[in-house]
C-alpha positions, 0 to 999 in steps of 0.5 A: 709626593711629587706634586707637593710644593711647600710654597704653599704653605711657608710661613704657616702655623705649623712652620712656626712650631717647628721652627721654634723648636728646632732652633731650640733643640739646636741651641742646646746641642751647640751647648757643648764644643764638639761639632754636631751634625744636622741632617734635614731628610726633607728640606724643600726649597729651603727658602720661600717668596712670601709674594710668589704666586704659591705663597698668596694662594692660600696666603698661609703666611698670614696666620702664622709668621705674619700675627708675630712680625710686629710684636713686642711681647714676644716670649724669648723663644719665639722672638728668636725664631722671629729675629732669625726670619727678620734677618732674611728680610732687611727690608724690613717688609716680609717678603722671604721666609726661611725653611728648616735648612736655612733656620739650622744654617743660621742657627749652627755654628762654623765648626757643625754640618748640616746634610740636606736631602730633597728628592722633588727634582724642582725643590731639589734644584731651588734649595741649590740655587737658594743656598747660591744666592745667599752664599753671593748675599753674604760674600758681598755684604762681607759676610761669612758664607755657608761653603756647600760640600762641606759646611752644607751639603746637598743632596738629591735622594730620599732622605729616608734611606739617605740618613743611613749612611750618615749615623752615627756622626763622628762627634757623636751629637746630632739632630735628625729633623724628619719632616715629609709631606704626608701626601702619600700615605706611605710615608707614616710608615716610613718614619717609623721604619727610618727611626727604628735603623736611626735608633739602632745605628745612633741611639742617643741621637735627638730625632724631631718629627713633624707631623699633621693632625688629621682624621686618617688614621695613619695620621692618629696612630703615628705618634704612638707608634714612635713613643714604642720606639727604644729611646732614653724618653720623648717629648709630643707637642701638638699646637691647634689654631682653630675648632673643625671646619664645616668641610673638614678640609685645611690643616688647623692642627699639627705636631711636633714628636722629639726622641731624646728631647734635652730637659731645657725643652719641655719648660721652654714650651710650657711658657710658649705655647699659650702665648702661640694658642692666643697670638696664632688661634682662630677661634675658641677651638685653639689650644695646645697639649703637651705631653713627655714620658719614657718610651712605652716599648719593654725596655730592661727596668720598665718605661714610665707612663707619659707626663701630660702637662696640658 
């Protein structure tokens, strides 16, 4: 867990997904005027060089934000979610990409909260100094900044255990992002487990899961496992760029679970994903499922079976 650095990877396929749909899901809370609160249990360094030496190793970058930076086709919620990275980028030139704690920053509003936990002591120290520079940033073009410690708040802890105290928030709406590394097989469990006291201390809570589609079998099993969870319904959404490599190494799939997912968002992915399958796709392995349904789990009337809409 502590050699993961998301540098690596910023920009990716899979930050595309996530992204769009976590700008969407705040969108829609933001609907109503009381604050909402927005907890990140694994924010990184919030802000990544696209030129560093972590982002050009694996140039990920590139098969993701970059095939849609110069679009002029892009669906409206995917031209949003590019708006918002262009908006880091005055230049014009991609050179910085926005984790989820800059993504919902931008996206809130002054009244919302956004609660951020990183336990990597570097990450945790760079997601500081990132929010620094663009409090400086804003100040000096004039611009509203974003005050840590009350508007942003950071905190060096494991965001699992840290969300406890948190729920349920005072207006009672909120989003709860969960979006680990997976490096250490431990923490499909304790996703699960997280969203299970999430669940009993803010049942109406919207809770979005990011996860990686790989062949261990935690990996596989984790989806399912969270659509048990007692919810009011859920929303799986899984983009693939490519077909399986030779060596089986490389991420090429990965998911998106939402627990009490607003109505807006299932309409809004079916007329994204395939515009994402075709711009973001590698080969003719590319595709995307989509699936929405009850929770699985015996609640008092019966749940219903998922909707596959793919």
């Amino acid at each position: 867990m502590f050699s993961y650095r998301h540098g690596f990877h910023a920009g990716n396929h899979a930050d595309v997904l996530k992204h769009v749909v976590t700008i969407q899901l705040l969108k829609y809370l933001a609907q109503k005027d009381a604050p909402l609160l927005c907890i990140d249990t694994h924010a990184g360094a919030g802000l990544y060089q696209l030129d560093s030496e972590y982002a050009l190793k694996n140039a990920e970058f590139e098969s993701g934000i970059a095939r849609l930076w110069d679009r002029k086709d892009l669906p409206g919620p995917v031209a949003e979610y590019v708006a918002l990275v262009k908006s880091l980028n005055p230049s014009g030139k991609m050179r910085h990409y926005p984790g989820s704690p800059f993504i919902a920053e931008r996206t809130m509003r002054e009244q919302d909260r956004l609660r951020l936990f990183e336990l990597h002591t570097t990450e945790s120290k760079n997601l500081v100094e990132n929010f620094r520079k663009a409090d400086a940033h804003a100040a000096a073009q004039g611009q509203r900044p974003s005050p840590r410690g009350k508007r942003v708040m950071i905190q060096r802890a494991d965001g699992f255990n840290g969300i406890k105290a948190l729920l349920p928030p005072p207006s009672r709406r909120g989003l709860v992002l969960i979006d680990p590394s997976y490096e250490d097989k431990d923490d499909y469990r304790n996703v699960r487990i997280a969203l299970e006291d999430a669940l009993t201390r803010f049942s109406t809570g919207t809770y979005a899961v990011w996860y990686p589609v790989l062949q261990r079998l935690e990996s596989r099993q984790l989806p399912d496992k969270l659509k048990r969870l007692p919810a009011n319904g859920w929303l799986n959404v899984t983009l693939t760029v490519s077909g399986p490599s030779p060596d089986g190494f490389g991420l090429r799939s990965s998911g998106m679970l939402i627990i009490n997912p607003p109505w807006t968002l299932e309409p809004m992915l079916r007329e994204v994903m395939p515009y994402l399958v075709k711009v973001l796709g590698r080969d003719e392995g590319a595709t995307f499922a989509l699936e929405a349904g009850q929770t699985l789990a015996p609640l008092r009337g019966g749940g219903l079976k998922p909707r596959v809409v793919t």
